[in-house]
C-alpha positions as CSV (number, residue, x, y, z in Angstrom):
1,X,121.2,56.9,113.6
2,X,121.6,58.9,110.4
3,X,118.2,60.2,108.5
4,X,117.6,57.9,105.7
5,X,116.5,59.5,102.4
6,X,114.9,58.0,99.0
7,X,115.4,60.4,95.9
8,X,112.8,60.3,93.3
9,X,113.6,62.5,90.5
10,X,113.3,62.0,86.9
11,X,116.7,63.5,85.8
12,X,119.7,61.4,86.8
13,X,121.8,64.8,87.0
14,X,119.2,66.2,89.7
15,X,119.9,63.3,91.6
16,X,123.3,63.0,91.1
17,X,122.8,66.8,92.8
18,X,120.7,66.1,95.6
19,X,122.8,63.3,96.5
20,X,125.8,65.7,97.1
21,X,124.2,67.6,98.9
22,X,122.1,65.8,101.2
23,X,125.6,63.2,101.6
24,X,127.7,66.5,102.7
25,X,126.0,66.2,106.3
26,X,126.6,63.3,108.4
27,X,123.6,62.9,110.2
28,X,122.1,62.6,106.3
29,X,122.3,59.5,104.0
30,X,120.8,58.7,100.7
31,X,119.6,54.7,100.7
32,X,118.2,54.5,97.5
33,X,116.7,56.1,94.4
34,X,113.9,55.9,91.7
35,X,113.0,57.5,88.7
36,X,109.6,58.0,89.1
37,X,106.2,57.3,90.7
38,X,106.3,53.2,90.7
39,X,110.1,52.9,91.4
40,X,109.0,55.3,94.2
41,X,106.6,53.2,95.5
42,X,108.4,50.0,95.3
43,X,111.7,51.6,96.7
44,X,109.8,53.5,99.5
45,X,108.5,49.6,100.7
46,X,111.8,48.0,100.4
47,X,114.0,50.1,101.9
48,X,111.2,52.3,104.6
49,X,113.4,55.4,104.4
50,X,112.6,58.4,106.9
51,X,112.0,60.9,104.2
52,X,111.3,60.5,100.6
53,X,112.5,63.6,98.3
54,X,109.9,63.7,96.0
55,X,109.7,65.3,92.4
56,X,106.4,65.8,91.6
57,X,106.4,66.4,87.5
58,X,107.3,63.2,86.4
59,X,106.0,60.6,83.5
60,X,104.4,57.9,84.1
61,X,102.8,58.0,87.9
62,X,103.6,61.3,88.5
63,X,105.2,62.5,92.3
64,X,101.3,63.0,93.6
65,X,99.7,59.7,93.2
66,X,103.1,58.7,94.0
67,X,102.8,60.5,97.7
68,X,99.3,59.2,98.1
69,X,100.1,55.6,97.9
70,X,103.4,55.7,99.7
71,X,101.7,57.5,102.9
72,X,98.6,55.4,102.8
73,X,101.1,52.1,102.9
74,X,102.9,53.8,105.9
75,X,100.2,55.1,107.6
76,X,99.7,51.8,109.5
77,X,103.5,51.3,110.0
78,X,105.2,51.7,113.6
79,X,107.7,54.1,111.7
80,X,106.5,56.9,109.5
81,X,107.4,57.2,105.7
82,X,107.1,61.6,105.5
83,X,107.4,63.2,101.5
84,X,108.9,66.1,101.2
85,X,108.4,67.7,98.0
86,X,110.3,69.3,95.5
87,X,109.6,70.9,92.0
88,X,110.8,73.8,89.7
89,X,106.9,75.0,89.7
90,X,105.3,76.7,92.4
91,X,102.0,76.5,91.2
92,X,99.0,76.8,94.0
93,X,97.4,73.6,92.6
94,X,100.9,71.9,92.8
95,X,101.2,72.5,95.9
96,X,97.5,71.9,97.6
97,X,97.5,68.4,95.6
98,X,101.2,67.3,97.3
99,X,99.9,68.3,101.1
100,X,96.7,66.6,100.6
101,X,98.1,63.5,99.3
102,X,100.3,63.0,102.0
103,X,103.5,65.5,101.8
104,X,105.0,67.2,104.9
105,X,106.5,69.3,103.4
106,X,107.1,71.4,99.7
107,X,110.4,73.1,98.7
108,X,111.7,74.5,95.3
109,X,114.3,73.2,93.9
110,X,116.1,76.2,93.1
111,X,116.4,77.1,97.2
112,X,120.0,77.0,98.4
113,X,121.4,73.7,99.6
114,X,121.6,75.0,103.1
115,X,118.1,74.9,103.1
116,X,117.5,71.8,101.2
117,X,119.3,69.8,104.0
118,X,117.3,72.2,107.1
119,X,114.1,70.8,105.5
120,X,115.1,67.2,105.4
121,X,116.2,67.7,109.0
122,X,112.4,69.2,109.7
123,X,110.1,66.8,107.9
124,X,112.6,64.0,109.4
125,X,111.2,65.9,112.9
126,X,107.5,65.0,111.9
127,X,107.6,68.9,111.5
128,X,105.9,70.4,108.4
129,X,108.0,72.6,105.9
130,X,107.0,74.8,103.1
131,X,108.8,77.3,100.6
132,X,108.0,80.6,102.4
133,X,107.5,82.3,98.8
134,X,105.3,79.6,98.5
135,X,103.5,79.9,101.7
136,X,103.0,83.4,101.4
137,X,101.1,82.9,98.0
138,X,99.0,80.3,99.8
139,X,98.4,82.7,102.7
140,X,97.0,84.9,100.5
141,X,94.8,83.0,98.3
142,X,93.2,81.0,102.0
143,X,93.6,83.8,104.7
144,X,90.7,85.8,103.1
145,X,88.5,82.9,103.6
146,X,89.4,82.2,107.6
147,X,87.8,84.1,110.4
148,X,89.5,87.2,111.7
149,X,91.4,86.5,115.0
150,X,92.5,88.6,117.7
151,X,96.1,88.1,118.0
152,X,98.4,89.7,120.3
153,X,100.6,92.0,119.1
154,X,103.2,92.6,122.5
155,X,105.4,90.1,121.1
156,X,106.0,92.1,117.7
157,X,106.7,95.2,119.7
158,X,110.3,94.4,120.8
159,X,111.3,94.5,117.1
160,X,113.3,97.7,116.0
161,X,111.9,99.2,113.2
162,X,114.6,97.9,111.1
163,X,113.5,94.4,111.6
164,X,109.4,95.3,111.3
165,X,111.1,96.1,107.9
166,X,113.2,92.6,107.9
167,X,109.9,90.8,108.7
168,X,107.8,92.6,106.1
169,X,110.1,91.7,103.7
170,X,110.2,88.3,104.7
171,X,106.7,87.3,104.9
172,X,106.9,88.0,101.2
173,X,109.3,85.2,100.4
174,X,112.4,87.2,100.1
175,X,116.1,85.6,100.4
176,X,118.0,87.1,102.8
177,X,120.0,88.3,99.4
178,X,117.3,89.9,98.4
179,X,116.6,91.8,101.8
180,X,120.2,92.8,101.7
181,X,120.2,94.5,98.2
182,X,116.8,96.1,98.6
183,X,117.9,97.5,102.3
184,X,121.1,97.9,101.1
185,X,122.4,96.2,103.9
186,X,125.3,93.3,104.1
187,X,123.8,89.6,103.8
188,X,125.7,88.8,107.3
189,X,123.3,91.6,108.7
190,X,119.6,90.4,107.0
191,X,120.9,87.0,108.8
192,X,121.6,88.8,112.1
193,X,118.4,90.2,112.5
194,X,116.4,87.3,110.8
195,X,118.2,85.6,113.9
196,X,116.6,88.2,115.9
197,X,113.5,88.3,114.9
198,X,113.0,84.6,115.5
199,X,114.4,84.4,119.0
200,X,112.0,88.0,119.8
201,X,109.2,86.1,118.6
202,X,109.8,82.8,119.8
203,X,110.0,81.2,116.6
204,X,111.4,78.0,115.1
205,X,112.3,79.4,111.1
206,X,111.5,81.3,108.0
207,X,107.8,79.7,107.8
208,X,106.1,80.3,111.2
209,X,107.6,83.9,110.6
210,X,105.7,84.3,107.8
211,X,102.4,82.7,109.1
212,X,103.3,85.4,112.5
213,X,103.5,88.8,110.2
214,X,99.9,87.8,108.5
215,X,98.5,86.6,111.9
216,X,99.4,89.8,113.4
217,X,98.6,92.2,110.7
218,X,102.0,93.2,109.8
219,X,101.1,92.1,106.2
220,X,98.1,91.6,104.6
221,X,96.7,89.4,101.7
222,X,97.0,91.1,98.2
223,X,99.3,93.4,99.2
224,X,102.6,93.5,97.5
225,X,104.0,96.3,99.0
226,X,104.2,94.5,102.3
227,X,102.7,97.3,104.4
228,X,100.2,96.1,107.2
């Protein structure tokens, strides 16, 4: 069975957007959409989609409140309602307010499309997703406040220096675009060793590599230059 998805978004254009994109895979479909908080609600009860795309700027009852009473009605249902959200801001407080109402997940909306449908795919898992630029902003306002671990770093040593690099860089939030120019490498070779890194590690995507290079020291909160 194909992934069911409500779109709640304020701008019929955005929509009209999302829609295209999330239709262009086939294991994807769009049941229904709403224009803001209430139409969210009520559509999220009629039509119990598997992910709601969820704008969270939005007049009226705004994407939030909207998440908090959608996951509180599902909560007690046989089949889980999960919110992944999606906004042009990337404020901290945006973000902390979504995930404690309810959200699985947080995106921009300015990420590519490939990523748009990945994250759909991964909330729809009952795994959590969040924007690694934003993640690594949120790593370093909270990791200050946690405990220090002992992690192990053997894993980390079967990188090439090259891809300590890719890693650094990524941990910050950069595109693979953005690796590519500042390396001044090709994109199809920030990808390949992004692919690398993740299967060296043992991880699943972008985020858990990002919460790996501040668990193992490789960056460290408040630093921009990405040096551990």
């Amino acid at each position: 069975m194909p992934v069911s998805v409500l779109l709640v978004d304020d701008q019929p254009l955005v929509r009209a957007g999302f829609r295209m994109i999330l239709e262009s895979a086939p294991h994807l479909s769009v049941v229904g959409e709403a224009s803001d908080g209430r139409e969210a609600v009520r559509a999220a009860r009629t039509l119990v989609p598997d992910v709601v795309l969820m704008d969270i700027r939005m007049a009226g009852m705004d994407g939030v409140e909207a998440t908090r009473r959608i996951t509180s009605w599902a909560q007690p249902l046989g089949h889980s309602v999960r919110v992944l959200a999606l906004t042009t801001f990337d404020l901290d407080e945006y973000v902390v307010e979504i995930l404690r109402a309810g959200a699985t997940g947080f995106l921009l909306k300015d990420s590519p499309p490939a990523d748009l449908v990945t994250a759909v795919e991964v909330v729809a898992s009952g795994a959590a997703v969040v924007a690694p630029p934003v993640l690594r902003r949120l790593l370093d306002r909270f990791t200050p406040l946690l405990p220090p671990a002992a992690g192990d770093e053997a894993p980390a040593a079967a990188l090439t220096a090259r891809e300590h690099e890719v890693l650094r860089l990524v941990a910050r939030g950069w595109s693979n675009a953005e690796i590519a120019a500042h390396l001044v490498l090709g994109e199809t070779t920030v990808k390949s060793h992004v692919g690398s890194i993740l299967t060296k590690l043992g991880l699943r995507d972008r985020v858990q590599a990002v919460v790996y290079a501040y668990e193992h020291g490789l960056v460290r909160p408040g630093r921009p230059d990405g040096d551990g």
